[in-house]
C-alpha positions in Angstrom: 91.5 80.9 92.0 89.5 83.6 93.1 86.6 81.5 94.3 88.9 79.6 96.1 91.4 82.3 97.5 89.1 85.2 98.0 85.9 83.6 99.0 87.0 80.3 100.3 84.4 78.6 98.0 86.5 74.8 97.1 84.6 73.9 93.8 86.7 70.5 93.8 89.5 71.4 91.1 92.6 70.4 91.9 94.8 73.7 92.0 97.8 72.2 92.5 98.1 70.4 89.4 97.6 73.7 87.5 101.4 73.8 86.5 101.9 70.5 85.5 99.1 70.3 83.7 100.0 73.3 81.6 102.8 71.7 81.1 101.9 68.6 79.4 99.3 70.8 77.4 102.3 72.9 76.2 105.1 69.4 75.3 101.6 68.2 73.4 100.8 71.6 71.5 104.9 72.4 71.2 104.2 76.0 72.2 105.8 78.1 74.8 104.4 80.8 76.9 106.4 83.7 78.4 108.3 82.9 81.6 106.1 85.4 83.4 103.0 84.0 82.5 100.4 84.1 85.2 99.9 81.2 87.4 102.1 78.6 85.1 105.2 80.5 83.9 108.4 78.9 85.0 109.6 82.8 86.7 106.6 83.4 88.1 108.0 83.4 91.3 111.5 84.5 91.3 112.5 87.8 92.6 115.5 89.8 91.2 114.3 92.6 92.8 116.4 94.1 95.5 113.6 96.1 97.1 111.1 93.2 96.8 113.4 91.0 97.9 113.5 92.9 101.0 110.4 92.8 101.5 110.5 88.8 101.1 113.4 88.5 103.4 110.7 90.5 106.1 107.4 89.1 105.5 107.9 86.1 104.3 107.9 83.8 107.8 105.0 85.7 109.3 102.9 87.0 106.0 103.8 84.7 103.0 100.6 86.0 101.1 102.1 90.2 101.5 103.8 89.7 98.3 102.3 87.0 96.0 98.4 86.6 95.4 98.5 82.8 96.6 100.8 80.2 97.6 102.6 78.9 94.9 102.2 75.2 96.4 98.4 76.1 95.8 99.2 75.7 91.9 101.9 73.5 92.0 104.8 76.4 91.2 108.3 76.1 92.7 108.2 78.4 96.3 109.6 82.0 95.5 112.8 82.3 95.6 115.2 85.6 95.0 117.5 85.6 92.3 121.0 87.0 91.4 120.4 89.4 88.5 121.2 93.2 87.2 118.4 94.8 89.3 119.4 92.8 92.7 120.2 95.1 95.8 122.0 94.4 98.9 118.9 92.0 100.5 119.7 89.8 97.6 122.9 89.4 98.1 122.4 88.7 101.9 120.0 85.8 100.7 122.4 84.4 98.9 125.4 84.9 101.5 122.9 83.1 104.0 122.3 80.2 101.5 125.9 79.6 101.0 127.2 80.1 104.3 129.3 82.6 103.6 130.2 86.2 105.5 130.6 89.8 103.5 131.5 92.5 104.5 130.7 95.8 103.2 134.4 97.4 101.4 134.5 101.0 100.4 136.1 101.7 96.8 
């Protein structure tokens, strides 16, 4: 990956088959790796993150590559996405407003 990302050097392996791969190895070897795992874990690129989030929400039309080391297309991961969790801020929740098409408004308690 760092050939290929950082140096443009294409030694012919076929990135985006990294995931799936790993995958069959994993089903054929019945072991599990952590859901953070670089490059193959399942989480690898979801975002709970209000702050990061954010940042995703800003960069991610015009600089994809500010907040993840490569495309996740380029190994075959699902794109990044932001998640509804304990540490999500108010950009996550605008996310998710946005995908379901619905309106908030901010309520004082």
């Amino acid at each position: 990956m760092s050939l290929l990302c950082l140096y443009g050097m294409d030694i012919g392996i076929r990135t985006e088959k990294f995931c799936e791969t790993s995958k069959f190895v994993l089903d054929l070897a019945k072991v599990s790796v952590p859901p953070n795992r670089p490059v193959v874990g399942d989480k690898l690129y979801e975002v709970e993150s209000g702050i990061i989030a954010g940042w995703i929400r800003l960069a991610r039309k015009e600089h994809p590559l500010e907040f993840v080391p490569f495309s996740a297309e380029l190994v075959g991961q699902k794109p990044v996405s932001i998640v509804l969790g304990k540490n999500s801020g108010p950009p996550s929740i605008e996310e998710w407003c946005e995908k379901l098409g619905v309106t908030a408004t901010e309520a004082s308690g």
